[in-house]
C-alpha positions in Angstrom: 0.0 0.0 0.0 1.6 3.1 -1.1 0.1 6.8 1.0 0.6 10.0 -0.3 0.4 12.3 2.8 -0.8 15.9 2.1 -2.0 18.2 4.7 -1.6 22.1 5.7 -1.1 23.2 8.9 -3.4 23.1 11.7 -3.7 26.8 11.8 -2.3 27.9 16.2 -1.9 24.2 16.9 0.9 22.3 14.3 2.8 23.2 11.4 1.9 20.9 8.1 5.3 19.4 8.5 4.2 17.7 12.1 0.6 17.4 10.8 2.2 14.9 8.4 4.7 12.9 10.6 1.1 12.3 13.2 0.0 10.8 10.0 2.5 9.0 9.2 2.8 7.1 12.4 -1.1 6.3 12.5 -0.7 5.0 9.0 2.4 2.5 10.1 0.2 1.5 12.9 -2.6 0.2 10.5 0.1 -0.9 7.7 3.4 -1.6 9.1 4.3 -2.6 5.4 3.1 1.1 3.9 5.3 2.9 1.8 4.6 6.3 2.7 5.3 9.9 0.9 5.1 13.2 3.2 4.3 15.9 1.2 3.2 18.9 3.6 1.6 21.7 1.9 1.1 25.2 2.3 -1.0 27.8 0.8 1.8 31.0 1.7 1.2 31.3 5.2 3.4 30.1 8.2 5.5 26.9 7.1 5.6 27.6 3.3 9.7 28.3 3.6 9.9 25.1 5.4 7.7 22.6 2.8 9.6 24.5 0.0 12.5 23.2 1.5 11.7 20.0 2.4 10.5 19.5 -1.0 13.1 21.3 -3.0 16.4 21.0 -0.9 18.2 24.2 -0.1 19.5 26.3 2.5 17.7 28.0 5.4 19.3 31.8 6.1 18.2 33.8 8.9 18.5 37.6 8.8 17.9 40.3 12.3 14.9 42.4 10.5 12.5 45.0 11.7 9.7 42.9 13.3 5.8 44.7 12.7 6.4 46.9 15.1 9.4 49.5 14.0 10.7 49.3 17.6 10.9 45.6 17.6 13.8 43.4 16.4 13.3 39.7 14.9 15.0 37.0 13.5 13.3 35.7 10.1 14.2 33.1 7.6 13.9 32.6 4.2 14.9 29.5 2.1 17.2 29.7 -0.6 16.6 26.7 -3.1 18.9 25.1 -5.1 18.2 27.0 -9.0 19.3 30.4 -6.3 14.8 30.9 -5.9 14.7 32.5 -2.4 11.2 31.7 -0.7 10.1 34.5 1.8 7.1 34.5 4.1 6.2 37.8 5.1 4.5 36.6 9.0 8.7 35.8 9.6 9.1 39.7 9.5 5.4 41.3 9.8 3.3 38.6 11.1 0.6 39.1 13.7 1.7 36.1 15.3 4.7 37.9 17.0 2.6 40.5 19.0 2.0 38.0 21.8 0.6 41.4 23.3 -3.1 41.7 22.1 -3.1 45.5 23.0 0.0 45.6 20.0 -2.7 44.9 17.9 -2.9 48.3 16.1 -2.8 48.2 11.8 -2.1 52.1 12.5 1.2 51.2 14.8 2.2 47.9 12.7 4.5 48.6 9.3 5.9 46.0 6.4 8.9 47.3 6.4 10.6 44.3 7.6 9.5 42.1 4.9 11.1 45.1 2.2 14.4 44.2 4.5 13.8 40.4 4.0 13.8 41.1 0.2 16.8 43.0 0.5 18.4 40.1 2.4 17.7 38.0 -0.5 19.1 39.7 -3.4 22.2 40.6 -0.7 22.4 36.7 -0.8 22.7 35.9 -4.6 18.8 35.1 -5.1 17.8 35.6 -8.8 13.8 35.0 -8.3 11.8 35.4 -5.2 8.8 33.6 -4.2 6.8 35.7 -1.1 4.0 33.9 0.8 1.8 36.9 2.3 -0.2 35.2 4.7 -0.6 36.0 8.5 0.6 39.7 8.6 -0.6 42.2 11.3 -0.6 45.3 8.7 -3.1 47.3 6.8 -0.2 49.3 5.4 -0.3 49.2 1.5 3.0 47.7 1.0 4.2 51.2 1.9 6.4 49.8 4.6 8.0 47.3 1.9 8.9 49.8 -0.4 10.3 52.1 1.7 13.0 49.5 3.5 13.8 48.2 -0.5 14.5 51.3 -1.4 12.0 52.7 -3.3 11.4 56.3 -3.5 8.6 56.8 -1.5 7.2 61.0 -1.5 5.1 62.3 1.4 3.0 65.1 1.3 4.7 68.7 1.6 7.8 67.1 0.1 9.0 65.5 3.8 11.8 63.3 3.5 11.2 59.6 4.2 13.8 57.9 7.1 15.0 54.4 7.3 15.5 55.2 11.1 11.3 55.9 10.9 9.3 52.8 9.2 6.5 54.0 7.1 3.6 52.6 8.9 -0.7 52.0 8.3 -1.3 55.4 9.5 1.3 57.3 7.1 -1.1 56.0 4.3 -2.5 59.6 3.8 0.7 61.4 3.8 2.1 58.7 0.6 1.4 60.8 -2.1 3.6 58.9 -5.0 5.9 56.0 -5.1 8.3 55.2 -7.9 9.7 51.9 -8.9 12.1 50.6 -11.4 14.5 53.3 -10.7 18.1 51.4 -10.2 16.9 49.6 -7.1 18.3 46.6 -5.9 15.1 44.7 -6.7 14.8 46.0 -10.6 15.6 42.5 -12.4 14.3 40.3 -9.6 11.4 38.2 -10.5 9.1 38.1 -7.8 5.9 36.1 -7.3 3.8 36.2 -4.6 2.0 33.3 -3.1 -1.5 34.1 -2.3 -4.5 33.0 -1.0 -7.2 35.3 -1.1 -9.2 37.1 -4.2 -10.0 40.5 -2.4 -9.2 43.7 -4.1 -7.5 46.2 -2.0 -10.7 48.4 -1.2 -14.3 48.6 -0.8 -16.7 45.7 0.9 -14.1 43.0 0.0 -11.3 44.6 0.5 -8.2 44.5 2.7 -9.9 46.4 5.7 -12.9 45.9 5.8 -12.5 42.0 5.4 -9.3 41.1 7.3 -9.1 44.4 9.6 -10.8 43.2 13.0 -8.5 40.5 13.1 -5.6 43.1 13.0 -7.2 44.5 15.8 -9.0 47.4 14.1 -12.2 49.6 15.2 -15.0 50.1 13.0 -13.9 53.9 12.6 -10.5 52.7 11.9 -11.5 50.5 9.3 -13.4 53.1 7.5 -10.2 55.3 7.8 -8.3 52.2 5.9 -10.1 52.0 3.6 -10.3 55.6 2.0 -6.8 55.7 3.0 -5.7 52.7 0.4 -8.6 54.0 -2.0 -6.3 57.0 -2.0 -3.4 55.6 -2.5 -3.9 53.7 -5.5 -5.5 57.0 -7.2 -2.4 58.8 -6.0 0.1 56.4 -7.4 -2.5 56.3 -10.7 -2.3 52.3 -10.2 -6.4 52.0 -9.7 -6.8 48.9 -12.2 -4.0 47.3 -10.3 -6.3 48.3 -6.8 -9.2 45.8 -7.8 -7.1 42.6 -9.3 -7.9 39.5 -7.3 -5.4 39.5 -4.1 -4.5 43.1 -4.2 -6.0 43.0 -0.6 -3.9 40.1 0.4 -2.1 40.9 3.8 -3.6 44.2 3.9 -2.2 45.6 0.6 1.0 44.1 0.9 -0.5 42.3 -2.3 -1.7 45.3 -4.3 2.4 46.9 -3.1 3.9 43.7 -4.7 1.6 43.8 -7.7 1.9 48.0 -7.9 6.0 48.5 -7.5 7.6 45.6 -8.0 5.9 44.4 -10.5 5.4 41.2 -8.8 2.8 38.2 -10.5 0.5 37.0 -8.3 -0.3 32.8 -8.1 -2.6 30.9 -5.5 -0.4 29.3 -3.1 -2.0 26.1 -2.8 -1.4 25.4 -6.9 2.5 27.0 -6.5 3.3 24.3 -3.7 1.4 21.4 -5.5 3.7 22.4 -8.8 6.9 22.4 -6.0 6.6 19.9 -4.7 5.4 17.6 -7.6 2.1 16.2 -5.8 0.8 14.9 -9.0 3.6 12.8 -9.9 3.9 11.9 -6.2 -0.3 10.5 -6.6 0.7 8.6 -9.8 0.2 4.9 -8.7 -0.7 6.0 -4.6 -3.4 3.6 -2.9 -4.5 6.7 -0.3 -4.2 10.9 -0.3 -4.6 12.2 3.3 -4.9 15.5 3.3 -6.5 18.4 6.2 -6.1 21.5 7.7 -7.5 23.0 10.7 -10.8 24.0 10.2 -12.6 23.1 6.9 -15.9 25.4 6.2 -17.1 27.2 3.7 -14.4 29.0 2.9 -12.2 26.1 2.3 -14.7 25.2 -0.7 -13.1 28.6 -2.7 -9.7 27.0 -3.5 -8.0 26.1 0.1 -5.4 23.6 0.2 -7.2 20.1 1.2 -9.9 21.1 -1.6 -7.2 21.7 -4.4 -5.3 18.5 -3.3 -8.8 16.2 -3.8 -8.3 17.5 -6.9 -5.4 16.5 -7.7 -6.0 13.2 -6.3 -9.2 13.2 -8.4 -7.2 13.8 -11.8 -4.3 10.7 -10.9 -7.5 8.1 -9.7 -6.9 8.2 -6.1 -8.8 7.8 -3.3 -8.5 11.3 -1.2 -9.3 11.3 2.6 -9.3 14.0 4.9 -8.7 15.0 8.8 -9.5 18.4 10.2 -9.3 20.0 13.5 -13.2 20.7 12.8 -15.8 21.2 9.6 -19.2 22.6 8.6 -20.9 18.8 8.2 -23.7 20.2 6.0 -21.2 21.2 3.2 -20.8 18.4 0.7 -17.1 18.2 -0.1 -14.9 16.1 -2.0 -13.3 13.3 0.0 -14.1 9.6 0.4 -13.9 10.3 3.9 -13.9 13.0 6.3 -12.5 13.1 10.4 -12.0 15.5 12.6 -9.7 15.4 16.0 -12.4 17.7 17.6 -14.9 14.7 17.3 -12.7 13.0 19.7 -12.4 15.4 22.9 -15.6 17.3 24.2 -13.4 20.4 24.7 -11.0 22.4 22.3 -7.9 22.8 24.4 -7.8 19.0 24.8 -8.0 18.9 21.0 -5.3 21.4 20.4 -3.0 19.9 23.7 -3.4 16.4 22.2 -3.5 17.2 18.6 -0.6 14.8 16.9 -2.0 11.8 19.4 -5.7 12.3 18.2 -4.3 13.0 13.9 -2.4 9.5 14.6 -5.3 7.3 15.7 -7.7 9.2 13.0 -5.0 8.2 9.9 -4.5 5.1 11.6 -8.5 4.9 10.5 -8.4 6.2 7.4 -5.7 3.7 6.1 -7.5 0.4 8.0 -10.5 1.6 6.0 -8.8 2.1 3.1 -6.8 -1.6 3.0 -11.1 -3.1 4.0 -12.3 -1.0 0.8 -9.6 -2.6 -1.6 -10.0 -5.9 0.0 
């Protein structure tokens, strides 16, 4: 019996990489004789340097940036592959993840600008193409913050001269009245691609704030502020058509900034890591796909991970099962079989606490059902 193993990461609990070793060992325990393939997955959000690496190879460099607050230091990674492709996430520099502090939780106080160092780092390091996963960040800032730490020229109203002592942050949106790319900066030549996983322009009903802005923290009045505040922007920088393509709200504008100013492409993350890592060659002949993620509801049936990975397994003839921390059961979806680890605890913390124990004993499950259905 040959197991393709597949998931994302179980969002605050496990990263995909330990997601798939719980599987693997609940698969052993139902087939000792199993040949089994880890794959973990990731859409661009935390753990997409680390299954680019395990599924390309490569080198792991760590660089001291400015964290997403400008006062705060951290020390993110990025991966540098073996064709010199460096793979970024943007939560290593500007996530929302490293403001343990809920009162830091303030798109006016947080800035990209250490993800526009990251970038820097990169190039610095002998990159030639750069792949950026923008999920997970605690801004609302445009991408202004980027483009100031790469470099770009970046002109405030009444002509005020920008700092790199002074991170541009959300609420300097109103004072950006113009930024120029493509100058001579250390970026210009660098193909960039950014790993996204959400269609939201970067203003209006769908867009960056008033979508993903309460779980930056925002008020209501802020979020209105945002809002006019990228509107303005984009008219200001004359890059309006660029405002309203899918994923310019993507890490609140960091999207639309890639897109805008460094002329970055823009692919779902869930099809660039099943093209890295070779999933559908990996299904060719398999017995069983397990795939999951953490929570599977309706908003997993848009193009999350799990869903484009039954895909996959649908295309190569294999049988796709699936594990969660919890789902919507009145959805229909598109595995032979569905689990979850909540069903197994009455409480969530015992779920979360005991999460690898409860993933092995569900895959051990799956597999023993799948070896009685080919029986």
């Amino acid at each position: 019996m040959r197991v393709v193993l597949a998931p994302d990461k179980f969002k605050n609990c496990l990263s995909a990489v330990r997601v798939a070793d719980a599987m693997a060992i609940g698969v052993r325990r139902a087939r000792p004789d199993a040949v089994i393939d880890c794959c973990p997955m990731s859409d661009g959000g935390e753990g997409f340097v680390d299954t680019m690496l395990r599924a390309c190879g490569g080198e792991r460099v760590t660089r001291r940036v400015t964290g997403p607050l400008p006062e705060m230091k951290v020390d993110a990674t990025f991966g540098m592959l073996p064709d010199l492709t460096a793979v970024l996430e943007m939560s290593s520099a500007s996530g929302i993840e490293l403001l343990t502090d809920v009162r830091d939780h303030n798109p006016e106080a947080t800035t990209t600008f250490g993800t526009g160092e990251l970038l820097l780092a990169a190039v610095e390091a002998g990159c030639r193409r750069i792949v950026l996963g923008i999920g997970g960040s605690a801004t609302i800032d445009g991408g202004i913050g980027c483009c100031h730490a790469a470099g770009l020229p970046v002109l405030l109203d009444g002509g005020e001269p920008t700092s790199l002592t002074e991170p541009l942050c959300g609420r300097d949106l109103p004072r950006v009245v113009r930024i120029k790319s493509h100058r001579g900066d250390k970026l210009s030549g660098i193909e960039i691609t950014v790993a996204c996983d959400v269609s939201n322009p970067l203003f209006g009903d769908t867009g960056a704030a008033r979508v993903f802005g309460r779980q930056k923290g925002a008020t209501d009045a802020q979020i209105n502020l945002f809002d006019e505040w990228l509107r303005l922007l984009a008219i200001r920088c004359n890059v309006e058509d660029i405002a309203l393509r899918p994923g310019a709200g993507a890490a609140g504008g960091l999207g639309f900034g890639m897109m805008a100013f460094f002329a970055a492409g823009m692919r779902p993350g869930a099809e660039l890591t099943i093209d890295a890592t070779r999933l559908r060659d990996r299904l060719r002949g398999a017995d069983l796909c397990i795939t999951g993620e953490g929570r599977f509801d309706a908003a997993s049936m848009a193009g999350k991970m799990p869903v484009r990975v039954a895909a996959a397994c649908r295309e190569a003839a294999v049988p796709c099962a699936a594990i969660f921390g919890c789902y919507d059961d009145r959805l229909e979806h598109p595995f032979r079989s569905l689990v979850s680890v909540r069903e197994r605890t009455q409480t969530e913390a015992e779920a979360i606490a005991r999460a690898e124990e409860f993933l092995a004993e569900a895959s051990e499950q799956l597999a023993a059902d799948a070896s009685n259905h080919s029986a």
